[in-house]
N, C-alpha and C positions, 0 to 999 in steps of 0.2 A: 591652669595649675596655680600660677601666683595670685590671680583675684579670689581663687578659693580660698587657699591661707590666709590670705589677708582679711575676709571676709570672717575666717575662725579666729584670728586673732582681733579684730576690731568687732565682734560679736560676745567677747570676756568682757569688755566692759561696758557693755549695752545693759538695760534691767532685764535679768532673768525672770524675778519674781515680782510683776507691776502691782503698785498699790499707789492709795490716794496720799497718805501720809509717803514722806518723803524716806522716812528711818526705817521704813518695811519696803522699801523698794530697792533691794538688793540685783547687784550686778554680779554675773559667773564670779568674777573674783570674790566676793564677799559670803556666796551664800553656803559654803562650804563651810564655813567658820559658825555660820550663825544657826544651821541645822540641829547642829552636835546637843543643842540645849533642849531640842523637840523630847517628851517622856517616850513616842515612838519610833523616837530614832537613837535614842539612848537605849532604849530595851530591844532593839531588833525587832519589832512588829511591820515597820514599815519593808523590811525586806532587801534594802539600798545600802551601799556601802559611803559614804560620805566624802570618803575620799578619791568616789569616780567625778567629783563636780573640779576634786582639781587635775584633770587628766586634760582640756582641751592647751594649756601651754605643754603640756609634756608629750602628749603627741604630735603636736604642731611643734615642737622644735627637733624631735626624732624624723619628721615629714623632713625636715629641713635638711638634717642632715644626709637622710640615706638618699637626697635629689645629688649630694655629692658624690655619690660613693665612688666614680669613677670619675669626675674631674681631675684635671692635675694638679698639683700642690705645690708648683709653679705660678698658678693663677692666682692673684690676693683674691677675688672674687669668689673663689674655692674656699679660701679662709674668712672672709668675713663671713657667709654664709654659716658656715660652723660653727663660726663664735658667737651668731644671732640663733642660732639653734638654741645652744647650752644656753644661754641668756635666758632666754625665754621658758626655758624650762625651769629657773631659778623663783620662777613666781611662783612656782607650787610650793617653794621651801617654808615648811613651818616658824612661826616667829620662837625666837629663844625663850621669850616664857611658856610656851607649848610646850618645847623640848622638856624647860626643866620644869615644868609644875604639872605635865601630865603624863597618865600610861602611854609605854612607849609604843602603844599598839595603834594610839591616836595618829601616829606621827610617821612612824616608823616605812610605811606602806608610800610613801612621797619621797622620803630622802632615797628608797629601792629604785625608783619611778628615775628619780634624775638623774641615780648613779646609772643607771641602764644607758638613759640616753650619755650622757658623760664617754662609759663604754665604748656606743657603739662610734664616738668623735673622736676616739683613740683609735677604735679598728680602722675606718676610712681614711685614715690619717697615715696608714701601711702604705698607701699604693697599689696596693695589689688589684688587679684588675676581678669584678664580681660578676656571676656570670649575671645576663639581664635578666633571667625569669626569679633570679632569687631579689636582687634589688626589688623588681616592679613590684615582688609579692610581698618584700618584707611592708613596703608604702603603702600595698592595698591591705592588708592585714593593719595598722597602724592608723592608717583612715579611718578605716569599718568599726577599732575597736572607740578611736574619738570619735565617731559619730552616735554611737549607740548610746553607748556607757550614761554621759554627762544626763542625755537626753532620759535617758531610763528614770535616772537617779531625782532629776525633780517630776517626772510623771508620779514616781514613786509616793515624791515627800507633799505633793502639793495637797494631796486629803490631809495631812496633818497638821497644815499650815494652817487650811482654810478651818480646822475642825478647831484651833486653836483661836487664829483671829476672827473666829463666827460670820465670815464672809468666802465665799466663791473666788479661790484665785486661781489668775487665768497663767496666761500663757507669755512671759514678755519678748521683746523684739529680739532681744539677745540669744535665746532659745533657736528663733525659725533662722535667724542668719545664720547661725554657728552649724544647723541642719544643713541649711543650703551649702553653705562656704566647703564641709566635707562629703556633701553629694556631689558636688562640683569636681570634688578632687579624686574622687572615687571615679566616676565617671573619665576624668580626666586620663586617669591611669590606663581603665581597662582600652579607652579607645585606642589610643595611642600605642597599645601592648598589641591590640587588634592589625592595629594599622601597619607597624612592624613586620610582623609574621603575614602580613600581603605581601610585604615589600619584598619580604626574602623568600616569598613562595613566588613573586612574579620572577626576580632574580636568578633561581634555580631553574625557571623553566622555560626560562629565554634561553639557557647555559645549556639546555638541553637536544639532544641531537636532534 
């Protein structure tokens, strides 16, 4: 689970978009900002929402948090986690001349994105104990949708990249890690969810007459 995250998290700044020139080799963080200018991604032809390329810190700090939702709040370990969440989900924040010099439609769609994750570090922050199949699902629901989305979003934009710079762009490292790092986590889930429901099926039928 953690080399997964870590792997989505240290896959934001690998190049998404590889090129020979150094100013078109844009990393997850960056390429988000730089799309918005494409005429088919201004006009909606290319089909992608722009704002799925800034989703891998706001799921990965939502990942983070719902790992807590039943630790205790007693543990600092419990809170620095939480507070590495929301952090991390602060990278998606629009910069203030975004705010004030464009539609708020631009923008608006990210600051929703972090107040959620924000949200859900105020609910965990109750105590209250969750039952497990809702945790494990809210993490695999939250994996699946980091995993797709980002990846969707330059399959989406890369013909118009390339239609633009009149060259073939591929695929960068930052892409297949940021795949791996939430297969990883995805997987990570489901076994573990697996493995459980052995445990408490072996449990029951040992208890059994």
């Amino acid at each position: 689970m953690w080399g997964g995250l870590t792997a989505v998290f240290i896959a934001y700044f690998l190049p998404w978009q590889p090129h020979e020139a150094a100013g078109l080799r844009l990393i997850g963080w960056e390429i988000g900002e730089w799309v918005k200018f494409l005429p088919q991604v201004q006009s909606g032809e290319v089909g992608i929402n722009r704002d799925w390329f800034y989703l891998p810190p706001v799921t990965l700090g939502l990942c983070l948090i719902l790992l807590t939702a039943n630790w205790s709040n007693w543990r600092w370990q419990t809170w620095v986690q939480r507070g590495l969440g929301v952090g991390l989900s602060l990278l998606a924040v629009p910069a203030w001349e975004v705010i004030r010099g464009e539609p708020s439609h631009q923008w608006r769609p990210r600051l929703i994105a972090i107040g959620v994750v924000m949200l859900m570090g105020v609910i965990v922050m109750t105590g209250r104990r969750w039952p497990d199949w809702l945790g494990r699902s809210m993490l695999l629901v939250t994996a699946i949708v980091g995993t797709i989305l980002p990846v969707w979003a330059y399959w989406g934009v890369r013909p118009a990249v390339s239609y633009w710079l009149q060259t073939d762009i591929g695929v960068g490292s930052g892409v297949w890690l940021h795949l791996v790092g939430f297969i990883v986590v995805i997987i990570t889930v489901i076994v573990s969810w697996r493995d459980q429901k052995d445990d408490a099926g072996a449990s029951s039928f040992a208890k059994s007459p």
